[in-house]
C-alpha positions in Angstrom: 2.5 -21.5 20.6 2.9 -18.1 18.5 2.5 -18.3 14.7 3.4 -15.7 12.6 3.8 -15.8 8.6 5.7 -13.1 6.5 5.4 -12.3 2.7 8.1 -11.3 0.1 9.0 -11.4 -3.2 12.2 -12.5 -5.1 13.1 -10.8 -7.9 16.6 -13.0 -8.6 17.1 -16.5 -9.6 17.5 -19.8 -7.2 20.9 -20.0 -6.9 21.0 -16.2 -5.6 17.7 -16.9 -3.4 19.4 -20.1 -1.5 22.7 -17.8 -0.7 20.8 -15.2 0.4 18.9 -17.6 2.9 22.1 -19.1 4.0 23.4 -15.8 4.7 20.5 -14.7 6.4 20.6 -17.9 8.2 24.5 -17.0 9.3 23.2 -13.3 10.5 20.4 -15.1 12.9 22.9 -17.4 14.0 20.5 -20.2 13.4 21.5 -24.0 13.7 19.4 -25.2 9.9 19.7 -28.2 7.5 20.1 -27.7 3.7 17.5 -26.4 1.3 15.5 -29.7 0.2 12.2 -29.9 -2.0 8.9 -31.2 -0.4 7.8 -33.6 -2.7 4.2 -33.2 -1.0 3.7 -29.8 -1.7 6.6 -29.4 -4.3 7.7 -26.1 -2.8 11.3 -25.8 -1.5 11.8 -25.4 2.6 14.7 -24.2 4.5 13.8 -25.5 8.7 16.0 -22.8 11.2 15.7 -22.9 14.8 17.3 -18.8 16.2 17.7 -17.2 19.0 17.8 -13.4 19.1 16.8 -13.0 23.2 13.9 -15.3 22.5 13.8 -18.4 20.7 11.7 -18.9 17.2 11.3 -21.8 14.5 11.7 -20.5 11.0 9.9 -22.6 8.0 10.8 -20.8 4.7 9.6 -21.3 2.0 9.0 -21.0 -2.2 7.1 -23.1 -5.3 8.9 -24.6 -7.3 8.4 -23.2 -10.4 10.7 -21.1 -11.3 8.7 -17.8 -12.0 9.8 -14.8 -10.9 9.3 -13.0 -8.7 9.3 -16.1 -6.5 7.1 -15.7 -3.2 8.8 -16.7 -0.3 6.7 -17.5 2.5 8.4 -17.0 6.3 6.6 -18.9 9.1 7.6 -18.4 12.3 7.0 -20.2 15.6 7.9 -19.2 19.2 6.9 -20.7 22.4 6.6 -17.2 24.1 4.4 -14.6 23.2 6.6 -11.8 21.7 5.8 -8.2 20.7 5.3 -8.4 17.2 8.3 -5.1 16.9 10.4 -7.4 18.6 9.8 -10.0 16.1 10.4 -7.8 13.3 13.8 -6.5 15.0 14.8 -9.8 15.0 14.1 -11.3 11.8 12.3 -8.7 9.2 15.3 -6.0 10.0 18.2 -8.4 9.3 16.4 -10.1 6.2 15.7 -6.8 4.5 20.1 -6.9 4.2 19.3 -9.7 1.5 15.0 -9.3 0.4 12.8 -6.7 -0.2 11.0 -5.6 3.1 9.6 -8.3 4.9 5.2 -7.8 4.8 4.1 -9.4 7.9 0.2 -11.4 7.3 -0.8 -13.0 10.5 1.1 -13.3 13.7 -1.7 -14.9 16.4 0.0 -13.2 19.3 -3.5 -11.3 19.8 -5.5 -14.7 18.5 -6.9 -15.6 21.9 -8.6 -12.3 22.5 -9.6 -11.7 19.2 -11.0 -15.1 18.6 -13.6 -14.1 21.9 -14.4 -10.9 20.0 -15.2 -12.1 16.1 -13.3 -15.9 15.2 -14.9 -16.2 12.1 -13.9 -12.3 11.1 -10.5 -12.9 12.4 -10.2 -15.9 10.0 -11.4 -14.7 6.9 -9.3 -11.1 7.0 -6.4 -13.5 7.4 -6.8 -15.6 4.8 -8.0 -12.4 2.8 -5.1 -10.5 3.3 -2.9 -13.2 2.8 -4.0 -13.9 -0.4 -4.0 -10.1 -1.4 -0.4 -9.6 -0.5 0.9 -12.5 -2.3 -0.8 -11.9 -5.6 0.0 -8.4 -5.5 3.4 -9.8 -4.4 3.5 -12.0 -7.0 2.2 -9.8 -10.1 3.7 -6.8 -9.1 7.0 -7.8 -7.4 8.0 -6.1 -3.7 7.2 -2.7 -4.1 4.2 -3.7 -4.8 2.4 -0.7 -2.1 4.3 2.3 -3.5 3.9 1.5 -7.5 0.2 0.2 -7.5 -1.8 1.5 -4.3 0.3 4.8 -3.8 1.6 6.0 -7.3 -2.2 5.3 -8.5 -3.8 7.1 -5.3 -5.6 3.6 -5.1 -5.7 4.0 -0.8 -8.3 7.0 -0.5 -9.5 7.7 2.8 -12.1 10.3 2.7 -10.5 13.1 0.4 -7.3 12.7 1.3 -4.6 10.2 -1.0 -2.8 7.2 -0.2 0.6 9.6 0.1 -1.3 11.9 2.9 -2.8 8.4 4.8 1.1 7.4 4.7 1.8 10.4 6.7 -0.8 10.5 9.1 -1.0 6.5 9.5 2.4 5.0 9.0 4.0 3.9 6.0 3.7 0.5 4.5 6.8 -1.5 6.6 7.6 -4.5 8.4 7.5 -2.7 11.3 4.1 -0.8 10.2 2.1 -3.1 8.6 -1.7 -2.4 8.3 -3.4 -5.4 10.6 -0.4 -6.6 12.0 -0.8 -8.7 15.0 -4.4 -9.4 14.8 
Protein backbone atom coordinates (compact mmCIF):
# COMPACT_ATOMS: atom_id res chain seq x y z
CA UNK A 1 0.00 0.00 0.00
CA UNK A 2 1.16 3.65 -1.13
CA UNK A 3 0.63 6.55 1.32
CA UNK A 4 0.93 9.83 0.38
CA UNK A 5 -0.29 13.10 2.46
CA UNK A 6 -0.72 16.63 0.85
CA UNK A 7 -0.78 20.06 2.69
CA UNK A 8 -2.97 23.23 2.01
CA UNK A 9 -4.38 26.03 3.54
CA UNK A 10 -8.00 27.56 3.52
CA UNK A 11 -8.36 30.90 3.48
CA UNK A 12 -12.51 30.86 3.41
CA UNK A 13 -15.02 29.82 5.78
CA UNK A 14 -16.67 26.07 6.35
CA UNK A 15 -19.55 26.39 4.43
CA UNK A 16 -17.27 27.48 1.18
CA UNK A 17 -14.51 24.66 2.27
CA UNK A 18 -17.30 21.66 2.26
CA UNK A 19 -18.58 22.93 -1.45
CA UNK A 20 -15.38 23.20 -2.61
CA UNK A 21 -14.69 19.42 -1.52
CA UNK A 22 -17.88 18.32 -2.93
CA UNK A 23 -17.05 19.84 -6.01
CA UNK A 24 -13.74 18.58 -6.14
CA UNK A 25 -15.20 15.38 -5.19
CA UNK A 26 -17.72 15.70 -8.51
CA UNK A 27 -14.35 16.52 -10.81
CA UNK A 28 -12.63 13.09 -9.45
CA UNK A 29 -15.66 11.38 -9.98
CA UNK A 30 -15.42 9.82 -6.58
CA UNK A 31 -18.15 7.66 -4.95
CA UNK A 32 -17.84 9.63 -0.92
CA UNK A 33 -20.16 9.95 2.11
CA UNK A 34 -20.97 13.35 3.73
CA UNK A 35 -18.58 15.50 5.66
CA UNK A 36 -18.95 14.20 9.40
CA UNK A 37 -16.79 15.27 12.58
CA UNK A 38 -14.53 12.63 14.31
CA UNK A 39 -15.44 12.93 17.72
CA UNK A 40 -11.96 11.11 18.46
CA UNK A 41 -9.74 13.50 17.00
CA UNK A 42 -12.39 16.40 16.63
CA UNK A 43 -11.27 17.22 13.08
CA UNK A 44 -13.78 16.96 10.23
CA UNK A 45 -13.15 13.92 7.44
CA UNK A 46 -14.52 13.69 4.03
CA UNK A 47 -13.68 9.43 2.94
CA UNK A 48 -13.52 9.27 -1.27
CA UNK A 49 -12.64 6.25 -3.10
CA UNK A 50 -11.51 7.72 -7.33
CA UNK A 51 -10.35 6.44 -10.08
CA UNK A 52 -8.35 8.57 -12.52
CA UNK A 53 -6.58 5.33 -14.56
CA UNK A 54 -5.54 4.04 -11.15
CA UNK A 55 -7.50 3.64 -8.14
CA UNK A 56 -6.74 5.91 -4.76
CA UNK A 57 -8.49 6.37 -1.20
CA UNK A 58 -8.81 10.02 -0.30
CA UNK A 59 -9.01 10.86 3.70
CA UNK A 60 -9.47 14.73 3.89
CA UNK A 61 -9.29 16.39 6.44
CA UNK A 62 -9.44 19.83 8.91
CA UNK A 63 -9.62 20.77 12.95
CA UNK A 64 -12.23 21.87 14.01
CA UNK A 65 -11.73 25.11 15.21
CA UNK A 66 -12.60 27.42 13.10
CA UNK A 67 -9.31 29.42 12.57
CA UNK A 68 -8.41 30.50 9.46
CA UNK A 69 -6.56 29.64 7.36
CA UNK A 70 -7.82 26.13 8.08
CA UNK A 71 -5.23 23.27 7.21
CA UNK A 72 -6.52 20.67 5.23
CA UNK A 73 -4.72 17.57 5.42
CA UNK A 74 -5.10 15.06 1.98
CA UNK A 75 -4.15 11.51 2.57
CA UNK A 76 -4.02 9.37 -0.08
CA UNK A 77 -3.87 5.57 -0.48
CA UNK A 78 -3.44 3.41 -3.65
CA UNK A 79 -2.79 -0.18 -3.89
CA UNK A 80 -0.31 0.30 -6.83
CA UNK A 81 2.72 2.11 -6.74
CA UNK A 82 2.19 5.30 -8.90
CA UNK A 83 4.58 7.94 -10.16
CA UNK A 84 4.20 10.63 -7.78
CA UNK A 85 3.45 13.31 -11.34
CA UNK A 86 0.85 10.95 -11.95
CA UNK A 87 -0.58 11.40 -8.70
CA UNK A 88 -0.37 15.01 -8.79
CA UNK A 89 -2.12 15.01 -12.40
CA UNK A 90 -4.80 13.36 -10.88
CA UNK A 91 -5.61 14.94 -7.75
CA UNK A 92 -3.27 18.20 -6.94
CA UNK A 93 -4.09 19.63 -10.73
CA UNK A 94 -7.85 19.38 -10.39
CA UNK A 95 -7.90 20.58 -6.61
CA UNK A 96 -5.90 23.67 -7.39
CA UNK A 97 -9.57 24.63 -9.59
CA UNK A 98 -10.97 25.07 -5.84
CA UNK A 99 -7.45 25.42 -3.18
CA UNK A 100 -4.39 26.96 -3.16
CA UNK A 101 -1.63 24.57 -4.73
CA UNK A 102 -1.65 21.36 -3.24
CA UNK A 103 2.24 20.90 -1.14
CA UNK A 104 2.87 17.33 -1.31
CA UNK A 105 4.78 15.96 2.38
CA UNK A 106 5.39 12.26 2.15
CA UNK A 107 4.28 9.86 -0.50
CA UNK A 108 6.24 6.26 0.56
CA UNK A 109 6.35 5.19 -3.07
CA UNK A 110 10.31 5.26 -2.64
CA UNK A 111 9.88 3.99 1.26
CA UNK A 112 11.19 0.49 0.69
CA UNK A 113 14.41 1.54 -0.76
CA UNK A 114 15.01 4.35 1.27
CA UNK A 115 14.13 2.64 4.52
CA UNK A 116 17.42 0.16 3.44
CA UNK A 117 19.42 3.29 2.95
CA UNK A 118 18.71 5.58 6.32
CA UNK A 119 14.94 4.57 8.14
CA UNK A 120 15.49 6.63 10.96
CA UNK A 121 16.61 9.76 8.50
CA UNK A 122 13.74 9.01 6.38
CA UNK A 123 11.37 9.37 9.34
CA UNK A 124 12.41 12.27 10.96
CA UNK A 125 12.70 14.58 7.62
CA UNK A 126 9.13 13.49 7.26
CA UNK A 127 7.77 14.27 10.21
CA UNK A 128 10.10 17.48 10.08
CA UNK A 129 8.85 18.69 7.01
CA UNK A 130 5.49 18.01 7.76
CA UNK A 131 5.44 19.96 10.59
CA UNK A 132 7.27 22.92 8.83
CA UNK A 133 4.74 23.13 6.01
CA UNK A 134 1.83 23.23 8.09
CA UNK A 135 2.91 25.87 10.48
CA UNK A 136 4.11 27.88 7.78
CA UNK A 137 0.76 26.85 6.21
CA UNK A 138 -0.99 27.73 8.95
CA UNK A 139 0.67 31.20 10.08
CA UNK A 140 1.29 32.42 6.79
CA UNK A 141 -1.59 31.10 4.68
CA UNK A 142 -0.79 29.22 0.94
CA UNK A 143 1.59 31.31 -0.43
CA UNK A 144 3.43 30.77 2.23
CA UNK A 145 7.08 29.98 -0.19
CA UNK A 146 6.81 33.12 -2.33
CA UNK A 147 5.94 35.77 0.62
CA UNK A 148 8.29 34.39 3.41
CA UNK A 149 11.23 32.23 1.94
CA UNK A 150 11.37 33.99 -1.54
CA UNK A 151 10.30 37.79 -1.03
CA UNK A 152 12.77 37.58 2.14
CA UNK A 153 15.69 35.81 0.13
CA UNK A 154 15.36 33.30 3.15
CA UNK A 155 16.44 30.08 0.59
CA UNK A 156 20.29 31.04 0.00
CA UNK A 157 22.28 28.57 -1.67
CA UNK A 158 25.80 29.57 -1.85
CA UNK A 159 25.57 33.35 -3.14
CA UNK A 160 22.86 32.93 -5.12
CA UNK A 161 18.89 33.91 -3.74
CA UNK A 162 15.93 31.95 -3.37
CA UNK A 163 14.55 33.63 -6.82
CA UNK A 164 17.83 32.35 -8.81
CA UNK A 165 17.54 28.52 -6.90
CA UNK A 166 13.82 28.74 -8.32
CA UNK A 167 15.25 28.99 -11.68
CA UNK A 168 17.88 26.64 -11.69
CA UNK A 169 15.97 24.01 -9.35
CA UNK A 170 12.28 24.23 -9.97
CA UNK A 171 9.73 26.28 -8.48
CA UNK A 172 7.83 25.49 -5.37
CA UNK A 173 4.65 23.34 -6.95
CA UNK A 174 2.78 20.31 -6.54
CA UNK A 175 4.36 18.97 -9.28
CA UNK A 176 7.98 20.27 -7.93
CA UNK A 177 8.06 19.96 -4.51
CA UNK A 178 11.41 19.83 -2.70
CA UNK A 179 11.65 16.01 -1.20
CA UNK A 180 8.80 14.79 -2.88
CA UNK A 181 8.57 11.07 -3.10
CA UNK A 182 11.07 10.15 -0.55
Amino acid sequence: MIHCRYLTAFDQPRDQLEAALYALMGDLDAVYENIQLNPLSNYFELEAIANQSFEFTLTVHWPDDGALPTLIIFDVELATPVEPYKLNEALAFPAAAYFPSLTLVYNSFGRERSLRLFPRVLDLENALRELIIAVMLKRFGSDWWQTVIVSNQLNRVGNSTAEESSVLHGSQSAAGNYGAGR
